[in-house]
C-alpha positions as CSV (number, residue, x, y, z in Angstrom):
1,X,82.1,66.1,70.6
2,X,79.8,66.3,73.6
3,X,77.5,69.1,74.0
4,X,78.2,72.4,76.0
5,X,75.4,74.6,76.9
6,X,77.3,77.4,77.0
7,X,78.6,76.9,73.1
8,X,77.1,77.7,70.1
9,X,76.1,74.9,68.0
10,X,78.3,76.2,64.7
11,X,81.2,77.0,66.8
12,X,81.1,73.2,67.9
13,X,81.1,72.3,64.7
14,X,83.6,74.2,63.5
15,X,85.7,72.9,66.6
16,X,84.9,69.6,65.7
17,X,86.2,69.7,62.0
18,X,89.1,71.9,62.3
19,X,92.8,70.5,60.8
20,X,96.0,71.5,62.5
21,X,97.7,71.0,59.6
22,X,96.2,74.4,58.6
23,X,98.6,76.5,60.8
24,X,101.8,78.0,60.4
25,X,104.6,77.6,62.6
26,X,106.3,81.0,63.8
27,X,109.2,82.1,65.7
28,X,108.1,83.9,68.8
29,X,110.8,87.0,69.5
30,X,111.0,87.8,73.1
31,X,112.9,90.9,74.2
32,X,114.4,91.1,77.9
33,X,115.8,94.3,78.5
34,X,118.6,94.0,80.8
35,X,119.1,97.4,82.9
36,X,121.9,99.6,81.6
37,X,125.7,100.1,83.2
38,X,124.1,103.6,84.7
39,X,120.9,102.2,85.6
40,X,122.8,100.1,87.8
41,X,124.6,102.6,89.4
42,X,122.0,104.8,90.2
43,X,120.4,102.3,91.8
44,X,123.0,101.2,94.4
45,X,124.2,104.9,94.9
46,X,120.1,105.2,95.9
47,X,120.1,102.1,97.9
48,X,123.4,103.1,100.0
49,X,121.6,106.8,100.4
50,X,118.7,105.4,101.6
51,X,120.7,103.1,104.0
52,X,122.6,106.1,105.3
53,X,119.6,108.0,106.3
54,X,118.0,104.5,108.3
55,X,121.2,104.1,110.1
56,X,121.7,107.7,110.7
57,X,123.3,108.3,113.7
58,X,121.8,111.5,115.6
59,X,124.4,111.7,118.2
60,X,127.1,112.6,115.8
61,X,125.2,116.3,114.9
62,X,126.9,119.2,116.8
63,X,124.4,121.7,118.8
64,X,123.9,124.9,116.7
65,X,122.9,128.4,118.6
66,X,120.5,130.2,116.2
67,X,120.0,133.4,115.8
68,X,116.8,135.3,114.2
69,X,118.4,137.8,111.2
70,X,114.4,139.3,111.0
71,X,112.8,140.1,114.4
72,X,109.2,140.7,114.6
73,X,108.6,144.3,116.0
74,X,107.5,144.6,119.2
75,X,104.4,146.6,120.1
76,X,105.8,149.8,120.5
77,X,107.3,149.7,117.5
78,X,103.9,149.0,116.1
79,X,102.3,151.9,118.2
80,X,105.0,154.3,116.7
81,X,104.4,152.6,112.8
82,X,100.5,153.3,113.5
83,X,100.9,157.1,114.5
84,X,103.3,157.8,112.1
């Protein structure tokens, strides 16, 4: 085995002398998790809500007249609050 600078001289040895035949074989276990029935749904009912809001159509809302159920006093009502 050819000398590497950066490798310690009893790690290239023990490189150079070491049997395969010494490992065990194991079953590797993978574990895909598919998405549930209700994960699914949730995510289209999300994907068609956000579609609806990108293709929203402002020219369908109807004009709404508002009206202000708090008015701020006006200044002679403040006049009369102070003297009071």
């Amino acid at each position: 085995m050819d000398k590497h600078p950066k490798v310690a001289d009893e790690i290239q040895q023990e490189l150079a002398s070491f049997n395969a035949s010494s490992l065990k074989h194991t079953e590797t276990q993978e574990k895909v998790l598919l998405p549930s029935k209700e994960d699914i749904e949730s995510e289209k009912e999300h994907k068609q809500m956000i579609e609806g809001i990108e293709t929203f159509d402002p020219s369908k809302l109807k004009h709404a007249e508002t009206s202000v159920k708090n008015p701020l006093p006006t200044k002679e009502v403040i006049e009369q609050e102070k003297a009071a």
